[in-house]
C-alpha positions in Angstrom: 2.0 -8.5 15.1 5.2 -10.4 14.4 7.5 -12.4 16.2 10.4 -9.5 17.1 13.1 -12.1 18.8 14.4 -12.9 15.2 17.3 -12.8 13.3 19.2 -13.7 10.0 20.3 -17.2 9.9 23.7 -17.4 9.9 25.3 -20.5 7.9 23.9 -24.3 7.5 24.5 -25.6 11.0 21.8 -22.4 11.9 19.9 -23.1 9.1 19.8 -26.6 9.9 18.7 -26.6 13.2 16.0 -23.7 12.9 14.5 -26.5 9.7 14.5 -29.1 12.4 12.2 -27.3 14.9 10.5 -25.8 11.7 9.8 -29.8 10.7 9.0 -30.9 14.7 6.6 -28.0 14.3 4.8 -29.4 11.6 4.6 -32.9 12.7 3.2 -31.6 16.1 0.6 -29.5 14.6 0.0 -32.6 12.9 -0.2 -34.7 16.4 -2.7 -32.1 17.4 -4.8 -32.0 14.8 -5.4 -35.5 15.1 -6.2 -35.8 18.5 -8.6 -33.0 18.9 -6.5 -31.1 21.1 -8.1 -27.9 19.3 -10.7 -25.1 20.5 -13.7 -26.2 18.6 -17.3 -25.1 18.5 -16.0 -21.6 19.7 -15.9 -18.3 17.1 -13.8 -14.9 17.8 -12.8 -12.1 16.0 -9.9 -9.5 16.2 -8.4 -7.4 14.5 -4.5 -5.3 13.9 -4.8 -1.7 12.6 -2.0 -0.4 11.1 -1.7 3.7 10.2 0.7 6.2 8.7 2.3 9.4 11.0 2.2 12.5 9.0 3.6 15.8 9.7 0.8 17.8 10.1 2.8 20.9 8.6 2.8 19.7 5.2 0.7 15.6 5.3 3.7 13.7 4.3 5.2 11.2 6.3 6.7 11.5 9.9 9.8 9.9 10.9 8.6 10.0 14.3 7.5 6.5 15.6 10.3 5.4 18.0 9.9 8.6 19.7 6.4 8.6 20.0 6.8 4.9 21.7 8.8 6.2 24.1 6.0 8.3 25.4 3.6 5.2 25.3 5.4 3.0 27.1 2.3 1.8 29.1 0.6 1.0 25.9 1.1 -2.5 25.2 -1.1 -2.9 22.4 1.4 -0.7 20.3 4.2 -1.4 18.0 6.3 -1.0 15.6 6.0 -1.5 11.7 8.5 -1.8 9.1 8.9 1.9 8.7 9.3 5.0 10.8 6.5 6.3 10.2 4.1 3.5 10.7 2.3 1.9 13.5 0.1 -0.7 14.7 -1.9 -1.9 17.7 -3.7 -4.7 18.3 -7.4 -5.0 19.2 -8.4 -7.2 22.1 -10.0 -10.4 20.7 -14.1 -10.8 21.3 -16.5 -14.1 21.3 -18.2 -13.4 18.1 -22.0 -12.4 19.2 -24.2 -9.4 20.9 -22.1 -6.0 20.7 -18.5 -7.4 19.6 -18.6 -5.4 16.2 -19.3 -2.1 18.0 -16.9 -3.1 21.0 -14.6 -3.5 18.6 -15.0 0.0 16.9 -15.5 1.9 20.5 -11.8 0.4 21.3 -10.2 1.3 18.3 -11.5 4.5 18.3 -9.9 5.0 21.9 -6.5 3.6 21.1 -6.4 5.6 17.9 -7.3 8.6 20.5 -4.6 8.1 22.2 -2.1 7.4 20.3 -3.3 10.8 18.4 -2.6 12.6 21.3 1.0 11.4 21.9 1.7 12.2 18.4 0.3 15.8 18.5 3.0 17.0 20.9 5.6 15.6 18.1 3.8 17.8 15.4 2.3 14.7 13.7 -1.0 13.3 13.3 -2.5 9.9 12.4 -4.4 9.1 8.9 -5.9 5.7 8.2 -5.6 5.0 4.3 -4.2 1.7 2.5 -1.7 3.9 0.9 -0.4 7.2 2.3 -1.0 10.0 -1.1 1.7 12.0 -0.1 4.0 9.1 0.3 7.4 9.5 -1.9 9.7 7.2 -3.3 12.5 8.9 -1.4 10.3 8.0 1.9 11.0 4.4 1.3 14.4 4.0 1.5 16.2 2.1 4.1 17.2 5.1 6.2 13.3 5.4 7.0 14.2 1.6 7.8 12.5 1.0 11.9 15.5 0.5 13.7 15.1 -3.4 15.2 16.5 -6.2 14.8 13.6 -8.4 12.9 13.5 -5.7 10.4 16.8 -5.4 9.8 17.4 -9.2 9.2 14.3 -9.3 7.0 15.7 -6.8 4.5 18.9 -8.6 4.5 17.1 -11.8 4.0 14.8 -10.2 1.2 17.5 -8.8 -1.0 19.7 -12.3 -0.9 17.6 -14.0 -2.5 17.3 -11.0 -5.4 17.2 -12.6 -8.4 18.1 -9.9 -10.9 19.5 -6.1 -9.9 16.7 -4.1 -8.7 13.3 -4.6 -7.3 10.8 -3.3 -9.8 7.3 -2.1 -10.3 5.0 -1.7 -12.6 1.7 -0.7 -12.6 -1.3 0.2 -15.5 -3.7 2.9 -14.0 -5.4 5.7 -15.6 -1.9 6.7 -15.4 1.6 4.4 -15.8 3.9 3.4 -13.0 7.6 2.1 -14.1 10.1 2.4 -11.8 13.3 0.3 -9.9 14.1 0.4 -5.9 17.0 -0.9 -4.6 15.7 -2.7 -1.7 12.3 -4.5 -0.1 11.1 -1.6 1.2 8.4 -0.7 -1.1 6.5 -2.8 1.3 6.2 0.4 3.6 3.9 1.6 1.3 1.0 -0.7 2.7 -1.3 0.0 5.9 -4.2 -2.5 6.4 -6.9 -2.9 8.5 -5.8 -7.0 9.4 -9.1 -9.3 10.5 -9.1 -12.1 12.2 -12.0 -14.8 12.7 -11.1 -18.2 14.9 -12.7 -21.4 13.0 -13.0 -25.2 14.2 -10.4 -27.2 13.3 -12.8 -29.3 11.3 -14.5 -26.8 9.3 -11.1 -24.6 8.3 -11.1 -26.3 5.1 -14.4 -25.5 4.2 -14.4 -21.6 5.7 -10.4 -21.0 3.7 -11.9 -22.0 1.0 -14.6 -19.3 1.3 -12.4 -16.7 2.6 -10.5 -17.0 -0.8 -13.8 -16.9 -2.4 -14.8 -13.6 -0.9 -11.4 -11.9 -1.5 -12.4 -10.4 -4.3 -16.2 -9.1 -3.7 -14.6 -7.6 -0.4 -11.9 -6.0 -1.8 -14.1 -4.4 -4.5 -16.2 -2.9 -1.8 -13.2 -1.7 0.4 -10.8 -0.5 -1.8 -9.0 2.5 -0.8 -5.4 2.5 -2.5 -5.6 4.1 -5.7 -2.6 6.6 -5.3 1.0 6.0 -5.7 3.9 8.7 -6.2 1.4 11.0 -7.1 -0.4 8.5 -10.1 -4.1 6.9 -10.1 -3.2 3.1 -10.8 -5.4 0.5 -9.1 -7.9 0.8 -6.8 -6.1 -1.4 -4.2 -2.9 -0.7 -5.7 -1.5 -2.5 -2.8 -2.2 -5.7 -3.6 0.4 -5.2 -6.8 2.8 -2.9 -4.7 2.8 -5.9 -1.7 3.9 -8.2 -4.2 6.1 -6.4 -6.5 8.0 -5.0 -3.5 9.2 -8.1 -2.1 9.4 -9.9 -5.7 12.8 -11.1 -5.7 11.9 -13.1 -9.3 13.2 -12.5 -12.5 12.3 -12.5 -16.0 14.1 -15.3 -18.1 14.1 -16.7 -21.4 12.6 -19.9 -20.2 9.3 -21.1 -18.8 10.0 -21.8 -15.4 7.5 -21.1 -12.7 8.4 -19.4 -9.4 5.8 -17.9 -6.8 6.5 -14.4 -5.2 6.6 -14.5 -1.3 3.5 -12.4 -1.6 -0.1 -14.5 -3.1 -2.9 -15.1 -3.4 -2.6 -19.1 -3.4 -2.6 -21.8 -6.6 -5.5 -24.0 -5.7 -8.4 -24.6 -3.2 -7.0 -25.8 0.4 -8.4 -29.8 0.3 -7.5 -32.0 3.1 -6.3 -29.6 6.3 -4.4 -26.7 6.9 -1.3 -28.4 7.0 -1.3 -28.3 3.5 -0.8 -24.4 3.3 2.0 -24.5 5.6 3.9 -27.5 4.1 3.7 -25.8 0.6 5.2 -22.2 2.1 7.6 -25.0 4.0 8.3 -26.2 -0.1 8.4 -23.0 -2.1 10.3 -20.3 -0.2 13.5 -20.7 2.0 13.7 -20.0 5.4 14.5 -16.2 5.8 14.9 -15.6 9.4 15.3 -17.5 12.5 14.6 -17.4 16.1 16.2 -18.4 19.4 14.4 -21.9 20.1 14.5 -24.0 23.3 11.5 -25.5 23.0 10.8 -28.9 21.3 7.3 -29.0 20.2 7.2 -33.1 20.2 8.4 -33.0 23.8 6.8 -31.0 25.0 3.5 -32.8 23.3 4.7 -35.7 24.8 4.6 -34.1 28.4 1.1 -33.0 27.9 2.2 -29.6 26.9 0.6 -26.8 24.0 3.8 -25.5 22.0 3.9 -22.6 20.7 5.5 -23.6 17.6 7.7 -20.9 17.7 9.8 -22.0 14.5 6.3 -22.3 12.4 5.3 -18.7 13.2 8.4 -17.4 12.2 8.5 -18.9 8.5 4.9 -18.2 8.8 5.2 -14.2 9.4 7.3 -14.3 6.1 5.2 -15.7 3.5 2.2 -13.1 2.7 -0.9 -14.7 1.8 -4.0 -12.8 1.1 -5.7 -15.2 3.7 -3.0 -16.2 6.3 -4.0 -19.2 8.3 -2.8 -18.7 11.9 -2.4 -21.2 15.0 -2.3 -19.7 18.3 -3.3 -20.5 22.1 -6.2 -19.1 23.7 -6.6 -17.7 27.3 -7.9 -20.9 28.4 -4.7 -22.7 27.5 -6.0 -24.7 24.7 -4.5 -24.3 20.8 -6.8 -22.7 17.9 -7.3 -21.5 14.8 -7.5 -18.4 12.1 -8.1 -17.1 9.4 -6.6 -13.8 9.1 -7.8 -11.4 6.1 -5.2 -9.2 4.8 -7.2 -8.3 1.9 -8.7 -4.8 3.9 -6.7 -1.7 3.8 -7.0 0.9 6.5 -9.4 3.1 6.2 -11.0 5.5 5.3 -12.7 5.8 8.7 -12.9 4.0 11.6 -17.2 2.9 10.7 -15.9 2.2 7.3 -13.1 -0.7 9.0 -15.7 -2.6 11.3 -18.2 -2.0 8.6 -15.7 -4.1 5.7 -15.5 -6.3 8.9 -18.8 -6.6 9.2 -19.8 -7.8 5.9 -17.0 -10.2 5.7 -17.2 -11.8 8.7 -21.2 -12.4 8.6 -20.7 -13.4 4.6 -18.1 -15.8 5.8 -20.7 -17.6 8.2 -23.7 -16.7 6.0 -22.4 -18.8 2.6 -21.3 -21.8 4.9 -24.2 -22.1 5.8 -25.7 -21.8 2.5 -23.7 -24.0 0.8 -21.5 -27.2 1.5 -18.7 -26.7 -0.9 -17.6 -23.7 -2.4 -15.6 -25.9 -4.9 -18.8 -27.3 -6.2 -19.7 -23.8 -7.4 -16.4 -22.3 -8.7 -13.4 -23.1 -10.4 -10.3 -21.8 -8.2 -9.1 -20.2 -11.7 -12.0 -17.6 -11.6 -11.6 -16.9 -8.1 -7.9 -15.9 -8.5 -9.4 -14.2 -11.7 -11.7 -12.1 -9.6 -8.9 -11.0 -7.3 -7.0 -9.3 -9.9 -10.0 -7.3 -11.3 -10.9 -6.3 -8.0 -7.6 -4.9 -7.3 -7.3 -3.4 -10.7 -10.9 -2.3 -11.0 -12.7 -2.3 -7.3 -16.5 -1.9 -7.0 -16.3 -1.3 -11.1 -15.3 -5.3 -11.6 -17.5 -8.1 -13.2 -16.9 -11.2 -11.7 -17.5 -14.9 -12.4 -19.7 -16.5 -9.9 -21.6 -19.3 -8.7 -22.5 -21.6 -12.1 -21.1 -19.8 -14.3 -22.8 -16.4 -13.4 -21.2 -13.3 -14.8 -22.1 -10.4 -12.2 -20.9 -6.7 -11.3 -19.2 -5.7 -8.6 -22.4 -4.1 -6.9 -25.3 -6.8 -8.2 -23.4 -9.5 -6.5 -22.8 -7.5 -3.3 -25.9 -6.0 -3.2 -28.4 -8.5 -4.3 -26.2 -12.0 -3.0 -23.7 -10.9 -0.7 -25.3 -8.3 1.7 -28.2 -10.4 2.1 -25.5 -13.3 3.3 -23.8 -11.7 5.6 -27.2 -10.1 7.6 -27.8 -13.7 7.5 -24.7 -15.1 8.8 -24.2 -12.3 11.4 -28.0 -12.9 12.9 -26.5 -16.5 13.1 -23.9 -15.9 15.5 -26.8 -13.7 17.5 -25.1 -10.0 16.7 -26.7 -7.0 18.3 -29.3 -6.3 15.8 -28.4 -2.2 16.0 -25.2 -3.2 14.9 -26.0 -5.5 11.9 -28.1 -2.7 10.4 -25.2 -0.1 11.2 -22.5 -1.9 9.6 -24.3 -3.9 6.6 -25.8 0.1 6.0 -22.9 2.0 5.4 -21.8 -1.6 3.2 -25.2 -0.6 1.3 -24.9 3.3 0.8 -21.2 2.4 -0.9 -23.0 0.2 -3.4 -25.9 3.0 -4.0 -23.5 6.0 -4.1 -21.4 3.3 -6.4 -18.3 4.9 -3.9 -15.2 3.6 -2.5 -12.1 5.5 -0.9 -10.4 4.5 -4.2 -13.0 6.3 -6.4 -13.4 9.4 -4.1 -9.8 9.6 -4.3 -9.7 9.3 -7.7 -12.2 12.0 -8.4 -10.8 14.4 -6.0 -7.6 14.1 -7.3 -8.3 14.0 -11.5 -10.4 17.2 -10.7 -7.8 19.0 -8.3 -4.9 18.3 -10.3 -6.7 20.9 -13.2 -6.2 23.5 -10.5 -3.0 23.4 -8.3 -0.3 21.2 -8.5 0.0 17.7 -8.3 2.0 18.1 -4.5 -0.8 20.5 -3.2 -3.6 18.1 -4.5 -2.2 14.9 -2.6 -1.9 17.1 0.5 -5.4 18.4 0.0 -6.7 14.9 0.0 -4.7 14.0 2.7 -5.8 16.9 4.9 -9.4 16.0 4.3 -9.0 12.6 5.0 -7.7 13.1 8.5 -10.6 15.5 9.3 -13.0 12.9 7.8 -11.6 10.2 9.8 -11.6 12.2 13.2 -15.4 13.1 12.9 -16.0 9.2 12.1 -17.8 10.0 8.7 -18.6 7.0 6.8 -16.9 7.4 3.1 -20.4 7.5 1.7 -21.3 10.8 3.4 -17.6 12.5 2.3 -18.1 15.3 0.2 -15.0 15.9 -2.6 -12.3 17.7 -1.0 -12.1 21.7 -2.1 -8.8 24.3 -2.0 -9.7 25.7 1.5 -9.5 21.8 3.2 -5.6 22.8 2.8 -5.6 26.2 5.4 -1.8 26.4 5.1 0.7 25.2 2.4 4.6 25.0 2.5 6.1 24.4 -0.5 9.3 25.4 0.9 9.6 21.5 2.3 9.0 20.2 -1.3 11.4 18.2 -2.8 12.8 18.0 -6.4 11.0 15.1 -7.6 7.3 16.3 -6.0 7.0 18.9 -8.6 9.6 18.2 -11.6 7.6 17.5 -14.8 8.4 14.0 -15.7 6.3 13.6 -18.7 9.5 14.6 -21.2 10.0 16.0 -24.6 13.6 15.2 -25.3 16.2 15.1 -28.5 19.0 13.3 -29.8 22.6 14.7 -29.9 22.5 13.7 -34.0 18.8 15.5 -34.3 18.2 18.0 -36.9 18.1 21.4 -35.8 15.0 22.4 -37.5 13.3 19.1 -35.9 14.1 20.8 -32.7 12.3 24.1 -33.8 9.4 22.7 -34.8 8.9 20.0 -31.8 9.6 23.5 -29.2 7.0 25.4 -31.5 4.3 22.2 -31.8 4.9 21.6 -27.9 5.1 25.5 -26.9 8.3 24.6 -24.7 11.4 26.9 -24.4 13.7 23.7 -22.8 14.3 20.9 -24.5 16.9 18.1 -22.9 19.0 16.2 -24.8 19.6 12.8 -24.1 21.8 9.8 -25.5 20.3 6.3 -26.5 20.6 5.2 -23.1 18.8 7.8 -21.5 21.8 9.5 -19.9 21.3 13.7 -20.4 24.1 14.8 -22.7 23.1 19.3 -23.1 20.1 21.0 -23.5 18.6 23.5 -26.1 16.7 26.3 -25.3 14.8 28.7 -27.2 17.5 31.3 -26.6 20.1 28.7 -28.4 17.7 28.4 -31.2 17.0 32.0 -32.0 20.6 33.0 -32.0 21.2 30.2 -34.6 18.5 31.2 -37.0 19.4 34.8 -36.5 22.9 34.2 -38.0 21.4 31.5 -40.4 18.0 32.0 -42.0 18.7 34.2 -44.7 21.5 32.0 -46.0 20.7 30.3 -49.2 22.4 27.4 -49.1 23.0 25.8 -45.3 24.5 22.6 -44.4 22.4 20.9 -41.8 22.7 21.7 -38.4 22.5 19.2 -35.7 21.6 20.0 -31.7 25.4 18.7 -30.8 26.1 21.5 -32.4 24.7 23.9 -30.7 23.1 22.5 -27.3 24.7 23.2 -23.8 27.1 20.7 -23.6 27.2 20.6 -19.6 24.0 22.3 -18.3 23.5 22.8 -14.5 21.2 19.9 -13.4 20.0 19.3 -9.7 19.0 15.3 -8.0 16.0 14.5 -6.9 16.3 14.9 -3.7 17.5 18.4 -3.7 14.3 20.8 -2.0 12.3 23.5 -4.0 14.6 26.2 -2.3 17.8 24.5 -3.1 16.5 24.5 -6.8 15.5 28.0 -6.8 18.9 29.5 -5.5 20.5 27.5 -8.0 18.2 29.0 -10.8 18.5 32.7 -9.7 22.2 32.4 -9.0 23.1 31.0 -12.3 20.2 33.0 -14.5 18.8 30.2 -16.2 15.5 29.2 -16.2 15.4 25.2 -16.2 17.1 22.7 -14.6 17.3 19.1 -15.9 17.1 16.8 -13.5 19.3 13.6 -13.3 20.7 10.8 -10.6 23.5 10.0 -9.7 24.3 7.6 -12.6 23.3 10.8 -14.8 19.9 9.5 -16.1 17.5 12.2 -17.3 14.2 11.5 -14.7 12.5 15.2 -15.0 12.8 18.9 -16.0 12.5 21.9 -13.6 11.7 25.4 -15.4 10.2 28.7 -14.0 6.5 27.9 -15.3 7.0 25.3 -12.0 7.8 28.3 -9.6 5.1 30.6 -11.5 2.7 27.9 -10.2 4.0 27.8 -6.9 4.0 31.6 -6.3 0.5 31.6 -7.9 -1.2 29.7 -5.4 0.7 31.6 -2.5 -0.6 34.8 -3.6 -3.8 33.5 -3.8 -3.9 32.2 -0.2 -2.7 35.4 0.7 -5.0 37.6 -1.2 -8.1 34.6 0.6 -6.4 34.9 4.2 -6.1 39.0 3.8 -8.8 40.9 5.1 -10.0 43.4 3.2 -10.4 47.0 4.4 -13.6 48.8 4.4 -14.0 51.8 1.7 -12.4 55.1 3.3 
């Protein structure tokens, strides 16, 4: 969890003084590290879980977390994320050996429980998933902003440093994602299941190094993200969202490099961890600060352990894939870790300590296979392999070990599962629990299944039966039952209709069931164009819009009939262009408007479409009664399913 007694920096005598404990910080660690004043020879793992809070009325996201703290106030071990409707706790921290990986499952099981609980009597309910499906853009806006201090000053921070006007992504699926956000918070998208693994001082070279190596086979095997705004983009879309959403870069004519706050790293770590932090010291400013007192090279010299306060602010702000962290043990004395943020959340408690599992005992099995991983690998194909496994999951090919050109499930299957038995038999793990974990690992790579491709197949095949809001909350619905039974992902069988008992479309909004995918016209196209694109595309709306993408009328079928009515017969006609004849000022409704505001505005005007634009009048979607023939459709159905029927009189 991060440091929450921060706050912007306010001008350069702040700035300055915050850089000189950030500096003293640095050269302590480095005093340290020198003088063996580390925990060495001792290995433990933890872990952060963070989830989403959905309304269990209709799965999307609930608003609800500050109020559901106040109700755990003796739970210590929650907090607070960036947005309102996420939390996290933090598991207690375990010597790595005997039953650690199923203590660590049996306690996040409980505080999941409880925190479950709380939440019921606030009509919400937990779901663990990298991304939430149901998740909207209009969710991530800064009003759903958690209200605290650190977060506050961190959006502030983030959108200083903006380069151009808006944050943007984009994103190549099966389907396309293109779209600008006006602030950082895209970053509330993400929930991950964080890991943690404590190294010797002496070997964190050799074990980063290795961590960075096994991003990518790990992420292939645990990807679970494919769904954003309601499109299938990449398996662990979150990797791309993380980075795009705090990507304060951009594009220019020249070649200049800059590195996004978010990464996965440039090169192999060589000398000591130092390096890490003195290059995120060197690329990216200081964004927040914290109230000091305490002078790390004092309170060295008075045969004190800082904290090093200043470091693990700057720290908390630059997002590496594999976060080194420094922290004090119970005993008093400093260590280190490796934190993977690689996992997302879910998609069920086994499934988290399982992805655990394997990387933890992988992590200890190929050290002690191998010397140096940078004998065996060129840092360019292991940043390589990163981005397929994000893009593809368990469907990559990677470059390994001398030049070795493998899938996805050979290398985990045939190098990588075999590892981590190994490594996890080294640090004397509960047998029962080696073949638990590394099993449901195996049954992914057999059933060739991850969360991302179950979603992925539940969704294309729901999507050709309701519409696209009632799929994402059928997933979501089947996920939380899943995830409550404690069903490995392998055993999940694809959602069906009936997983969603009630529906509510009456809480939709605009932009969950507009169709975006546009036919449009320009004011100076030919009438007869029009006809034939309405007649090709069997549409009855057609919006027009100017170069810029601003809507300027509309032509419906109506419109077109009446014109060719009065002019079909003629033998000679001038041509005819849609400025001509289009609705000049057509009734349009925003985004954010709900299903029912849309209807009343429909059946009180007669019409039967309704462009939809922002506030800066650009076109984003189109409304028409075939969307509210749908809706009604699948209520009638439910009815005529939930209606018993009568026996024969």
């Amino acid at each position: 969890m991060g440091e929450q007694r921060v706050s912007k920096l306010k001008g350069k005598r702040a700035m300055n003084r915050f850089m000189q404990f950030l500096l003293n910080d640095i050269r302590a660690l480095e005093l340290m590290l020198e003088n063996d004043y580390f925990e060495s020879g001792v290995s433990r793992i933890g872990a952060e879980q963070e989830m989403c809070l959905v309304n269990t009325k209709n799965y999307k996201p609930a608003t609800i977390a500050d109020e559901a703290l106040k109700n755990m106030k003796d739970y210590e071990w929650v907090e607070t994320e960036l947005a309102k409707f996420n939390l996290e706790t933090n598991l207690t921290p375990h010597l790595f050996k005997g039953d650690c990986l199923s203590k660590l499952e049996k306690e996040n099981r409980q505080k999941l429980e409880k925190i479950r609980k709380k939440v019921h009597k606030l009509g919400a309910e937990i779901i663990l998933t990298g991304i939430l499906p149901t998740l909207r853009k209009s969710d991530l806006g800064l009003h759903n902003l958690t209200p605290r201090k650190r977060y506050h000053a961190l959006m502030e921070a983030i959108n200083e440093q903006l380069l151009g006007p808006a944050y943007e992504l984009r994103l190549n699926g099966i389907d396309e994602l293109l779209l600008k956000h006006d602030s950082p918070m895209l970053e509330a998208a993400n929930t991950s299941f964080q890991v943690h693994l404590q190294v010797s001082p002496g070997d964190f070279v050799k074990m980063y190094n290795i961590a960075q190596t096994l991003a990518a086979p790990i992420m292939a095997i645990a990807a679970n993200s494919p769904l954003v705004f309601g499109k299938r983009l990449w398996h662990e879309s979150r990797i791309a969202m993380f980075q795009q959403a705090l990507d304060t870069r951009s594009t220019h004519e020249h070649m200049r490099e800059r590195s996004p706050r978010v990464h996965f790293g440039k090169d192999w770590l060589h000398d000591s961890i130092l390096e890490i932090y003195r290059e995120d010291i060197a690329r990216f400013r200081v964004l927040l600060a914290a109230d000091i007192t305490e002078d790390a090279l004092e309170m060295l010299a008075e045969g004190k352990i800082p904290k090093l306060r200043a470091l693990q602010v700057h720290n908390s702000t630059v997002y590496r894939w594999n976060r080194p962290c420094y922290g004090i043990s119970d005993n008093g004395k400093p260590h280190l870790r490796i934190e993977n943020r690689v996992l997302p959340s879910g998609p069920s408690v086994p499934d988290e300590i399982a992805n655990a599992a394997f990387w933890l005992g992988t992590m200890v099995g190929l050290a002690d296979e191998i010397e140096d991983v940078r004998n065996h690998l060129l840092f360019a194909d292991v940043r390589d392999n990163f981005i397929k496994a994000a893009r593809f999951g368990i469907d990559s090919r990677f470059n390994w070990f001398d030049d070795q050109k493998l899938s996805a499930a050979d290398l985990i299957s045939e190098i990588l599962i075999p590892l981590a038995e190994k490594g996890l038999k080294k640090q004397k793990v509960k047998e029962s629990d080696i073949q638990k974990y590394l099993d449901i690992i195996r049954a992914r790579v057999d059933n060739h299944m991850t969360g991302a491709r179950w979603q992925l197949r539940a969704y294309t095949d729901l999507k050709k039966k309701v519409s696209k809001d009632e799929a994402l909350a059928i997933i979501t619905a089947r996920t939380i039952k899943n995830q409550w039974q404690d069903i490995p992902l392998h055993l999940w069988e694809m959602p069906q209709l009936e997983d969603l008992p009630e529906y509510h479309p009456q809480d939709l909004l605009v932009e969950e069931f507009m169709e975006t995918d546009l036919y449009t016209v320009q004011p100076d196209d030919l009438v007869e164009f029009v006809a034939e694109l309405m007649d090709w595309r069997k549409i009855r709306y057609l919006p027009v819009e100017n170069n810029k993408g601003h809507l300027a009328g509309l032509i419906t079928s109506r419109l077109l009939l009446r014109y060719f009515s009065k002019n079909g017969h003629a033998k000679k006609k001038k041509n005819c262009f849609v400025k001509d004849i289009m609705i000049e000022k057509p009734i349009t409704i925003r985004p954010d408007a709900t299903v029912v505001d849309a209807m009343n505005l429909m059946r009180d005007n007669k019409i039967g479409c309704l462009p939809v634009i922002t506030e800066k009048d650009e076109l984003i979607g189109i409304i028409t009664e075939m969307n509210f023939l749908r809706i009604t459709g699948r209520l009638i159905e439910r009815l005529n399913h939930n209606t018993p029927s009568k026996p024969n009189q």
